[in-house]
N, C-alpha and C positions, 0 to 999 in steps of 0.2 A: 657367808653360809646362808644357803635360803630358808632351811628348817632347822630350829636350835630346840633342846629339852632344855627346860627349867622347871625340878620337881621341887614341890613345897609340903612339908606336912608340921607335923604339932610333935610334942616332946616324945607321948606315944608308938607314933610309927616314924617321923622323922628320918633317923640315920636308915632304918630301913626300907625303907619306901623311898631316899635316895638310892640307895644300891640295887632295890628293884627297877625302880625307873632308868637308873643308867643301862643295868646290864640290859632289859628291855630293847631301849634304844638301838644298842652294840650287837643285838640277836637281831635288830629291824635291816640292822647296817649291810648286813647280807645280801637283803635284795633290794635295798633302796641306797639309792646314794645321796642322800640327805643334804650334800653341796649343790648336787647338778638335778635335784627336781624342777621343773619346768612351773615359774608360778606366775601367774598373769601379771603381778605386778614388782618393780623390786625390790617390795621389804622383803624384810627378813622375816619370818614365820617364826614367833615362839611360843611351842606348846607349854603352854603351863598346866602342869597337873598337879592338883593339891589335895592333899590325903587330911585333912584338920576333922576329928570326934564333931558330929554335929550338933551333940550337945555344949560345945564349948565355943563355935562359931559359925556364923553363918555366911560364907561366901558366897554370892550368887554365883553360876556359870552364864561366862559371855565372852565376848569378844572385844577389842578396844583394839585404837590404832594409833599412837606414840612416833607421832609425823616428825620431830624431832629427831629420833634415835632411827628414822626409817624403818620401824617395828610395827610389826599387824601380831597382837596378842592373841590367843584363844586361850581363855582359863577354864578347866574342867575340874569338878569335884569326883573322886575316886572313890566307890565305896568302902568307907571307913572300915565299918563292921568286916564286911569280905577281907578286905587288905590286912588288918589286925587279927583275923582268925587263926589259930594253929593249923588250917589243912593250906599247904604251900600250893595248890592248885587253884584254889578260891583267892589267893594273893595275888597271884597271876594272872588271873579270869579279872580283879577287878583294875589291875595297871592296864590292860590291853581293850577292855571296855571305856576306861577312863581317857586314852589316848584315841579311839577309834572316836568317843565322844565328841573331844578339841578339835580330832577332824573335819568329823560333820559338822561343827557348827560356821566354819570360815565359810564366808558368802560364796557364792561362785562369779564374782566379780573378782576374786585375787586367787581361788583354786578351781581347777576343772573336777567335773564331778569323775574323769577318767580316771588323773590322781588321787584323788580322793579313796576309790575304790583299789586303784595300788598299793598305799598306806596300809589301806584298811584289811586288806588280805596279807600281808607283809608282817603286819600285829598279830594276825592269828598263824602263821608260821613260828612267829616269834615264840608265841606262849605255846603251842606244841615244842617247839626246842626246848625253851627254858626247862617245860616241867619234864621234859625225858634227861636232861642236865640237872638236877636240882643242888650239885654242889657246887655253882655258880652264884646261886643266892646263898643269904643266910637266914638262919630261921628264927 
């Protein structure tokens, strides 16, 4: 699979900011086909997106490439405060910022900036769906 999600968060938002990030993904799945994206080279692409209280750690965002597993990483921090708030729109606004993030940061040596902007409109379909859907997530 050329693009894989791996969401990550803290005790906090955890279980839910997994469930946002899946169903995410599954509302991207619509108009991307996440097996058959076209990427310049053939690892596999994993968004990591991590939801962790920044007062409790600090993860840089960046990129790594895991020549072994044939993996090109892209780690994005989600903002916390947004994601944890009680308005389910601000939760949404910050998994589709935080994924549009991981996007932009893959070099254009393994993503075109065409895709890139595919994704990137695809995430904001997404989070118009989601939030006109809202018992998809939980709160």
């Amino acid at each position: 699979m050329p693009i894989q999600f791996l969401p990550g968060g803290d005790v906090k938002a955890g279980r839910r900011f997994n469930i946002f990030a899946d169903e995410f993904a599954y509302a991207m799945g619509a108009d991307v086909d996440f097996q058959k994206v076209e990427l310049l080279k053939p690892d596999t692409i994993v968004i990591n997106l991590l939801c962790f209280d920044p007062g409790q750690f600090a993860i840089p965002n960046g990129v790594s490439h895991k020549r072994s597993s044939r993996e090109f990483w892209t780690s994005f921090n989600v903002d916390f405060i947004a994601f944890t708030s009680s308005d389910l729109e601000a939760s949404i606004a910050a998994v589709k910022d935080g994924l549009i993030g991981a996007v932009h940061q893959i070099p254009s040596s393994r993503m075109t900036d065409e895709v890139k902007l595919k994704l990137a409109q695809a995430a904001e379909v997404a989070a118009s769906r989601l939030a006109s859907e809202p018992d998809r997530l939980t709160r």
